[in-house]
Backbone as JSON Lines, residues from 0, in Angstrom:
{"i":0,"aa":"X","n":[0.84,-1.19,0.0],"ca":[0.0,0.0,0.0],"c":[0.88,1.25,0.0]}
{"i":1,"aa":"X","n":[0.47,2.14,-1.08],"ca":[1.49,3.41,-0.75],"c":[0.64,4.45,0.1]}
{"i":2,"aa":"X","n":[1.32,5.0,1.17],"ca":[0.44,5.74,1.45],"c":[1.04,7.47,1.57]}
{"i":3,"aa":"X","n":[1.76,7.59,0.21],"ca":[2.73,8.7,-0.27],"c":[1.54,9.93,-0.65]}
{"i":4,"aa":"X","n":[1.73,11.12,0.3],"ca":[0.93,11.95,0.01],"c":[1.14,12.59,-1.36]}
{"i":5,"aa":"X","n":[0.14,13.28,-1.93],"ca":[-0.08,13.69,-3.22],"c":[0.12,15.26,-3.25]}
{"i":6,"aa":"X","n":[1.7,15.43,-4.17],"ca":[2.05,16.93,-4.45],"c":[0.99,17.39,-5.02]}
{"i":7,"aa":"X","n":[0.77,18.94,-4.76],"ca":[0.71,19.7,-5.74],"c":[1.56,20.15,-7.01]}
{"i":8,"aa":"X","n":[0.99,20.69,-7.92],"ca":[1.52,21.08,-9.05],"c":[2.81,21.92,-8.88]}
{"i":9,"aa":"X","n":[2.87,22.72,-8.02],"ca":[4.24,23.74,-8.16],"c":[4.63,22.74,-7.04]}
{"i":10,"aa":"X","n":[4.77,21.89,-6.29],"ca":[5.84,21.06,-5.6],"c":[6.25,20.19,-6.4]}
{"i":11,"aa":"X","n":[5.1,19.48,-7.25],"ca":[5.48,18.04,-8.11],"c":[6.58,18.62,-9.25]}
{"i":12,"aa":"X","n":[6.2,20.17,-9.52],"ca":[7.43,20.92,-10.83],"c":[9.05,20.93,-10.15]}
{"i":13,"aa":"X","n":[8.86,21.23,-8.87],"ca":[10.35,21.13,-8.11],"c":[10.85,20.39,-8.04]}
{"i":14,"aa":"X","n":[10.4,19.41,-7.77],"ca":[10.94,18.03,-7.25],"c":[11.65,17.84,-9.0]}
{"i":15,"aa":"X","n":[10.93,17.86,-9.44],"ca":[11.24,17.0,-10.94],"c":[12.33,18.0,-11.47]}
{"i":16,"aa":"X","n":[12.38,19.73,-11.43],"ca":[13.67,20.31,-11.9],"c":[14.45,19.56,-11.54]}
{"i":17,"aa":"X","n":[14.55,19.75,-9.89],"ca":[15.55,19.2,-8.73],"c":[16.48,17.58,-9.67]}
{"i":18,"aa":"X","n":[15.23,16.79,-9.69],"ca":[16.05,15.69,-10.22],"c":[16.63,15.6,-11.21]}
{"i":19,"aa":"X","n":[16.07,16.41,-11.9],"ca":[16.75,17.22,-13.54],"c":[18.09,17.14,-13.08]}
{"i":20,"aa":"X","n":[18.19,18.1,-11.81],"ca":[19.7,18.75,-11.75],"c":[20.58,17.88,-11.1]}
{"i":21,"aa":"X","n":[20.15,17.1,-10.56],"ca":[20.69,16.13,-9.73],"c":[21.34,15.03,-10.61]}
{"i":22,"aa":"X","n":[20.67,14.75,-11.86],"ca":[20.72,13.44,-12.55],"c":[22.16,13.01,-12.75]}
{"i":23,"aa":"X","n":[22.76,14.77,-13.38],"ca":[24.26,14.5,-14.09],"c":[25.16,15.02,-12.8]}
{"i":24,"aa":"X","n":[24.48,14.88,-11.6],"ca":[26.05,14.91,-10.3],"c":[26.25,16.56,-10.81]}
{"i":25,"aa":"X","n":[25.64,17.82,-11.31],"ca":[26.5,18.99,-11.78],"c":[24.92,19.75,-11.32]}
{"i":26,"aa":"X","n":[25.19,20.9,-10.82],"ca":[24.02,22.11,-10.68],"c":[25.47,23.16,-10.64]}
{"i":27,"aa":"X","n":[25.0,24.04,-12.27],"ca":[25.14,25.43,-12.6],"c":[24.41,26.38,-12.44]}
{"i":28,"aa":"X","n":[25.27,27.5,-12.11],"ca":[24.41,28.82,-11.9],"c":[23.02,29.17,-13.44]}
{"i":29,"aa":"X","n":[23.62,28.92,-14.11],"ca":[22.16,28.46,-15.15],"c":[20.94,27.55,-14.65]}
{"i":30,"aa":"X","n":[21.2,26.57,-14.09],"ca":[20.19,25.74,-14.2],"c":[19.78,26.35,-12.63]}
{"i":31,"aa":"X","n":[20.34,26.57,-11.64],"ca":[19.8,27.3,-10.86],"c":[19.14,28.3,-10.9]}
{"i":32,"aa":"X","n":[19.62,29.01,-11.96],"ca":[18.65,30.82,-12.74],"c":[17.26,29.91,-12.94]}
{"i":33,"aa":"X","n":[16.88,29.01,-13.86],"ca":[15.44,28.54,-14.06],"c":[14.73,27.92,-12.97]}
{"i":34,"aa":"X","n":[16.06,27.44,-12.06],"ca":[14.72,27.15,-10.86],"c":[14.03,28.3,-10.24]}
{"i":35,"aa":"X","n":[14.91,29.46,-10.04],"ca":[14.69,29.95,-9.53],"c":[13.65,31.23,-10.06]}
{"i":36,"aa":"X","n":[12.94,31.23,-11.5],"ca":[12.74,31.52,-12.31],"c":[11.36,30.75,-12.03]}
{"i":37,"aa":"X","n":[11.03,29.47,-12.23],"ca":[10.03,28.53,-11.79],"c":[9.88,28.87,-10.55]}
{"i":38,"aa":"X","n":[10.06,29.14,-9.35],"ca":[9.95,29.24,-7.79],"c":[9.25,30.68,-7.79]}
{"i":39,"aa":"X","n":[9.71,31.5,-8.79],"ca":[8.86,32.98,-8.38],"c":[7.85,32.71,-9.74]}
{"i":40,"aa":"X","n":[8.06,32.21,-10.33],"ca":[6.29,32.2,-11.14],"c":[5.3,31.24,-10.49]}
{"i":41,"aa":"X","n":[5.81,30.4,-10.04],"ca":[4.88,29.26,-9.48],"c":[4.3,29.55,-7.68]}
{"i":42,"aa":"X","n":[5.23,30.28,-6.94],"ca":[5.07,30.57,-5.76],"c":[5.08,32.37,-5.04]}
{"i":43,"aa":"X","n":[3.62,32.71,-5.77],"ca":[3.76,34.44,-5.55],"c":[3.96,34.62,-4.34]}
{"i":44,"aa":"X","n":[4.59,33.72,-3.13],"ca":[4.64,33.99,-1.76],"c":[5.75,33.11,-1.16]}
{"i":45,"aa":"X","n":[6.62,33.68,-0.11],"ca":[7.54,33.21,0.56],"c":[7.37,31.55,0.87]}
{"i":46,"aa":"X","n":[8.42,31.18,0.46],"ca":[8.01,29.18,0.87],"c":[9.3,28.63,1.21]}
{"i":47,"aa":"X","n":[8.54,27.88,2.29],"ca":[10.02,26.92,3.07],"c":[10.02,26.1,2.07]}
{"i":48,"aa":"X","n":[11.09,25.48,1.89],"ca":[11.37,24.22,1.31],"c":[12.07,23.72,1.67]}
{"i":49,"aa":"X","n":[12.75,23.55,3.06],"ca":[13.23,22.54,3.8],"c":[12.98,20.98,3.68]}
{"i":50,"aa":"X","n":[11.41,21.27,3.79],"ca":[10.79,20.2,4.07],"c":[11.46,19.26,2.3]}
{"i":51,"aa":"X","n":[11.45,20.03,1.25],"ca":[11.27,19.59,0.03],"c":[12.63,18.61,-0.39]}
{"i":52,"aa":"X","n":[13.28,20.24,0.21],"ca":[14.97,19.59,0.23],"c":[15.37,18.48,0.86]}
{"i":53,"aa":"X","n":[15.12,18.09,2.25],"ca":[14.76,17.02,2.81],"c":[14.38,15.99,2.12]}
{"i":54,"aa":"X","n":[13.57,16.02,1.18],"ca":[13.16,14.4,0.63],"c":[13.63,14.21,-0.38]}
{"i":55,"aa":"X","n":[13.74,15.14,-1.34],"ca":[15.04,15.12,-2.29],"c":[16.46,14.34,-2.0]}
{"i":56,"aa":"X","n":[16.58,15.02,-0.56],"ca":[18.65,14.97,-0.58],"c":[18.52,13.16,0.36]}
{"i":57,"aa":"X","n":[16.93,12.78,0.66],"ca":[17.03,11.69,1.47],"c":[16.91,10.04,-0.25]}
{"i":58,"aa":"X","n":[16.57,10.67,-1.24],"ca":[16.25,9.9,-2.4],"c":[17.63,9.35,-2.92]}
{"i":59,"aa":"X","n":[17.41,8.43,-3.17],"ca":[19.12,7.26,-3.53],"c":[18.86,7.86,-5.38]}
{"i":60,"aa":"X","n":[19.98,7.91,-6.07],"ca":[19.79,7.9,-7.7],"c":[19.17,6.98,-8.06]}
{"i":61,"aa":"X","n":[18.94,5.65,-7.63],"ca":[18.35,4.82,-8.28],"c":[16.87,4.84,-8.14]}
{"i":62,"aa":"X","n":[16.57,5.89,-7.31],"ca":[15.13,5.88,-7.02],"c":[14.48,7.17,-7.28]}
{"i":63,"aa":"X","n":[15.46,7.67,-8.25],"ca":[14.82,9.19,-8.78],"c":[14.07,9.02,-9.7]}
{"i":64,"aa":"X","n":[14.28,8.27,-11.1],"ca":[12.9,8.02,-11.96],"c":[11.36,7.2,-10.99]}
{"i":65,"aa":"X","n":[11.08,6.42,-10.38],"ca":[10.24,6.63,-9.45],"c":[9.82,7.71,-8.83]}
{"i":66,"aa":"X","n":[10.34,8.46,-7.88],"ca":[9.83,9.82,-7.79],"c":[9.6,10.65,-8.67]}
{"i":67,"aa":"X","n":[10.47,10.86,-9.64],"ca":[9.97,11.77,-10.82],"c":[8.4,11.49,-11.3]}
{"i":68,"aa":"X","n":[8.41,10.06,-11.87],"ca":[7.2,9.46,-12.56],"c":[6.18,10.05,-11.33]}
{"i":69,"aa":"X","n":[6.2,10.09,-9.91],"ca":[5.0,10.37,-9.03],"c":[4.77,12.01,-9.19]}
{"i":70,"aa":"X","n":[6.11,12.41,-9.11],"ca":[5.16,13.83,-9.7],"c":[5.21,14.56,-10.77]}
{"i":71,"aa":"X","n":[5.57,13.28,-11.93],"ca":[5.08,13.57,-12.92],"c":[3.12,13.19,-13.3]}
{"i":72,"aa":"X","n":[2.68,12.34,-12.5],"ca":[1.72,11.95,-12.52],"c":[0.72,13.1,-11.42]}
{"i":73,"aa":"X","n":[1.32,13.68,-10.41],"ca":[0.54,14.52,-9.38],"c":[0.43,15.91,-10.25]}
{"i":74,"aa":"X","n":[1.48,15.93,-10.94],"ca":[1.5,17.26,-11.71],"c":[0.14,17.41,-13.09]}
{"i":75,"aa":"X","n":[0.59,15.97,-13.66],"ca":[-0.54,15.65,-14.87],"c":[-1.89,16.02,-14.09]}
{"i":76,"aa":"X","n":[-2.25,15.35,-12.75],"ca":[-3.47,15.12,-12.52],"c":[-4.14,16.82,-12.51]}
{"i":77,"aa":"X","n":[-3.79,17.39,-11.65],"ca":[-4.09,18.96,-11.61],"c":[-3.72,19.97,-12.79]}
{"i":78,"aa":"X","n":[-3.24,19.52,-13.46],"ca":[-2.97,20.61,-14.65],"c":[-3.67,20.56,-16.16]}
{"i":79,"aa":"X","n":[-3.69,21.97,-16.66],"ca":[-4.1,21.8,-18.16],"c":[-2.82,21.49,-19.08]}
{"i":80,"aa":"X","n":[-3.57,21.26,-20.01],"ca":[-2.26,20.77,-21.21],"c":[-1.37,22.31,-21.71]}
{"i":81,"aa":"X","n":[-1.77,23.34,-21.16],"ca":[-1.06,24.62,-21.74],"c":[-0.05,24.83,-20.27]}
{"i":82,"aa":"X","n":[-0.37,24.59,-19.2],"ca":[0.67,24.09,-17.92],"c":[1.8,22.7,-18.18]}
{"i":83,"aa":"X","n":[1.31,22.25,-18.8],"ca":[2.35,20.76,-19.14],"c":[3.12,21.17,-19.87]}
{"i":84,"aa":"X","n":[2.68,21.83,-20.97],"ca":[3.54,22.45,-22.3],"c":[4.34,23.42,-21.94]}
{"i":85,"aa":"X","n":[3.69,24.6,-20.86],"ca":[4.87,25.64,-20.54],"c":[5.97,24.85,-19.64]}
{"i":86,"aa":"X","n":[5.95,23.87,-18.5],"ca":[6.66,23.0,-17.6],"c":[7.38,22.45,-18.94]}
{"i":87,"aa":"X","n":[7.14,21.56,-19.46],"ca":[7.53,21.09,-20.37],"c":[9.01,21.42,-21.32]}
{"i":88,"aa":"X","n":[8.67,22.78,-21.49],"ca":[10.05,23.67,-22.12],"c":[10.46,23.98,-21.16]}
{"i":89,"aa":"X","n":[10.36,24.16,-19.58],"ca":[11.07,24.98,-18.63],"c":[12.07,23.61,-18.41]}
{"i":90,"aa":"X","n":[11.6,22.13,-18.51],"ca":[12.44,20.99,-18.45],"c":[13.53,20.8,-19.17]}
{"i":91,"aa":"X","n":[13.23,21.24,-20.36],"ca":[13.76,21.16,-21.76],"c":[15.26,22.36,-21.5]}
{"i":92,"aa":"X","n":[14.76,23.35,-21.07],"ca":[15.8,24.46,-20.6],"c":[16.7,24.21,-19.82]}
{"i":93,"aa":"X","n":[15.78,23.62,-18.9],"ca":[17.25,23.08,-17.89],"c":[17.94,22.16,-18.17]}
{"i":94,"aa":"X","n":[17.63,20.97,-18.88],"ca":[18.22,20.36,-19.75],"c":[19.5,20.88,-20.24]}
{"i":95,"aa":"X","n":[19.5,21.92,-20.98],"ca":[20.47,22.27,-22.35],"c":[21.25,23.52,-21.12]}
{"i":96,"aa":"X","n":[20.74,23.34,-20.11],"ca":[21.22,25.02,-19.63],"c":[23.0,24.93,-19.28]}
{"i":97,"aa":"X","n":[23.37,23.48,-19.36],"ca":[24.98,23.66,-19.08],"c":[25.48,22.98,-20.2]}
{"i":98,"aa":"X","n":[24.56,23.28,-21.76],"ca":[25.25,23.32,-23.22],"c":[25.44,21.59,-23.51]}
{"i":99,"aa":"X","n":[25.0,21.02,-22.79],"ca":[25.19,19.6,-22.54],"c":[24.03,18.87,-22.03]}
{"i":100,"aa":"X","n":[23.41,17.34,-23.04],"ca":[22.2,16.65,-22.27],"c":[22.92,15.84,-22.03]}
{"i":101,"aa":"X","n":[23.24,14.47,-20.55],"ca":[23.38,13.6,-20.59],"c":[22.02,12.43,-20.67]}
{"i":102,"aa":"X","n":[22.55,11.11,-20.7],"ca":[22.05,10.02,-20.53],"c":[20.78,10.43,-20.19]}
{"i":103,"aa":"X","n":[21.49,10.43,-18.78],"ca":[20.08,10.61,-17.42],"c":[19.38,11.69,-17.63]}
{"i":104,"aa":"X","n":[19.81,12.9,-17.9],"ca":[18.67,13.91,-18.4],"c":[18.0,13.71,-19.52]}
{"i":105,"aa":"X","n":[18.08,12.75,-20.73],"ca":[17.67,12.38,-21.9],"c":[16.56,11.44,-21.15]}
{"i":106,"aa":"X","n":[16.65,10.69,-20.0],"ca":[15.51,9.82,-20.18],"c":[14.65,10.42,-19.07]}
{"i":107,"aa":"X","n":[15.12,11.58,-18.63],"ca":[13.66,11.98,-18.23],"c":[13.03,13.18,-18.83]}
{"i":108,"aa":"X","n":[13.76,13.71,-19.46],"ca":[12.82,14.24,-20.96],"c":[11.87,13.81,-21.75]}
{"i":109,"aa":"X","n":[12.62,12.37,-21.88],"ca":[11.87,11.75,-22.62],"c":[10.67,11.19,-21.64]}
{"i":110,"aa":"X","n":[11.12,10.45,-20.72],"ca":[10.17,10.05,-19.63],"c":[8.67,10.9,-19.67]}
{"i":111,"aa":"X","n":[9.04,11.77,-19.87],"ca":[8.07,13.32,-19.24],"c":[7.15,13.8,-20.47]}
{"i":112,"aa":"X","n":[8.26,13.57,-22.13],"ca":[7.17,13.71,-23.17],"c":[6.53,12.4,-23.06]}
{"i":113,"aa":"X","n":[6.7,11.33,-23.15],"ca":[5.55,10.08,-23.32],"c":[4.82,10.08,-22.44]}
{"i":114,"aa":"X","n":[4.91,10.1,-21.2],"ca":[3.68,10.38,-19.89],"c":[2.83,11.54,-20.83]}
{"i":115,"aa":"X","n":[3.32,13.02,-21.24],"ca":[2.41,14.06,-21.38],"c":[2.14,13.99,-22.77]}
{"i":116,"aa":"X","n":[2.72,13.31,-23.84],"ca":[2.34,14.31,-24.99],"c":[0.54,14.1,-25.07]}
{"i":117,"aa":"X","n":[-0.24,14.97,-25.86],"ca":[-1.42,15.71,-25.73],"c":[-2.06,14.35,-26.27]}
{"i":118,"aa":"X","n":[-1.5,13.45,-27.15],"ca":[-2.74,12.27,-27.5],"c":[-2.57,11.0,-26.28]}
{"i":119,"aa":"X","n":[-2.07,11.41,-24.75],"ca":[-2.28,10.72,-24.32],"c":[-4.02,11.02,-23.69]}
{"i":120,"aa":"X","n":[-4.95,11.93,-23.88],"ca":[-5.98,12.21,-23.23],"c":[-6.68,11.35,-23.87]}
């Protein structure tokens, strides 16, 4: 039984940059500019994220596509397809933001278009 509470949309988007940045062992002041870029469009008000950082920095690599997929799925559930699509390129950005995709950022790009693209409705 899981009994894993269910993000919201601007937590389920963090988590998933986060693992973005995490994937290739490297966080640049670029890919930090878009989180932080995502954190003031998504959160018009002061927010701890202790708590966030915390479950992030407690997640093994091998268990980051699992978490991703959960809030890639908490994110799907609450959002329109013009929210998926803008998230979508903000992924894509951070991606390319240190001029370089690896491996691991390739498969959760990809991960993230086959969960969302629009003829999955």
């Amino acid at each position: 039984m899981n009994d894993r509470k269910k993000m919201n949309i601007a937590i389920a988007g963090y988590h998933m940059l986060q693992i973005m940045c995490a994937a290739d062992n490297e966080f640049n002041a670029h890919e930090d500019a878009l989180i932080r870029e995502y954190l003031a469009e998504t959160f018009p008000f002061d927010l701890n994220l202790d708590h966030e950082m915390e479950t992030l920095s407690a997640l093994h690599p091998d268990n980051y596509m699992k978490h991703f997929t959960e809030c890639m799925n908490d994110f799907y559930a609450d959002s329109t397809e013009k929210e998926r699509a803008r998230f979508f390129d903000m992924v894509v950005k951070l991606a390319v933001a240190d001029k370089k995709i690896t491996r691991e950022e390739n498969n959760f790009v990809d991960a993230l278009y086959d969960a969302w693209e629009p003829s999955r409705d």
